[in-house]
N, C-alpha and C positions, 0 to 999 in steps of 0.2 A: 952392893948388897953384902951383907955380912952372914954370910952362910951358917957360922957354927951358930949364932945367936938368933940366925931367923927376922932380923930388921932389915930396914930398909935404910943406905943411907945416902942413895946419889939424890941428893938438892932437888934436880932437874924430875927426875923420877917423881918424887914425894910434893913439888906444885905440879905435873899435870896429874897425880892422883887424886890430889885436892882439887881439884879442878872440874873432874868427869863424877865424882861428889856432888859440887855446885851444877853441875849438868844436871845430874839423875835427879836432885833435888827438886830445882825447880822447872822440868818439863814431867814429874811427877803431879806436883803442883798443879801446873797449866789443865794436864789433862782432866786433875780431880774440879776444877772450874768447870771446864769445858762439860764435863756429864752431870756438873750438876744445873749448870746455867739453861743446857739443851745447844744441839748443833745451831738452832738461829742465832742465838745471842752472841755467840761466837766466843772467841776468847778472848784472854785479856794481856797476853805477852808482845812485845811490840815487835816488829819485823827486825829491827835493828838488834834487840840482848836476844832474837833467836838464831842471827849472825854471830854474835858474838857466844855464846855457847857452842854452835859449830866450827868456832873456832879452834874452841877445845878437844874434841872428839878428834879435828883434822890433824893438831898439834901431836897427840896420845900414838892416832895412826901411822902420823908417818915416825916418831919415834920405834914403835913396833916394827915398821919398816924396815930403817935402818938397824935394827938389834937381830936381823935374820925371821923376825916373826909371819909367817902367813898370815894375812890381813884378810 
């Protein structure tokens, strides 16, 4: 991180921030489905890209982990 100028520049940092983006994005998504369709219809995200976006929040975590963060 570049402190005097306020960006961001470690690689690693800046895809899983893109990352937890693509997260918020589309289980925004899902949920705006889900209230519109009603709890029967159920939703429409598959068991599997909702693994895979937990991937991402796991990835994010345990980087904050290792950086000294309380998780």
């Amino acid at each position: 991180m570049d402190f005097e100028r306020g960006t961001i520049i470690d690689d690693k940092l800046i895809c899983m921030l893109k990352n937890l983006v693509i997260v918020a994005n589309e289980l925004d998504s899902e949920l705006c489905t889900i209230m519109s369709r009603g709890i029967d219809q159920g939703a429409s995200m598959t068991g599997n890209r909702y693994e895979e976006l937990m991937d991402y929040v796991i990835e994010a975590e345990d980087y904050l982990k290792e950086q000294g963060a309380d998780v």
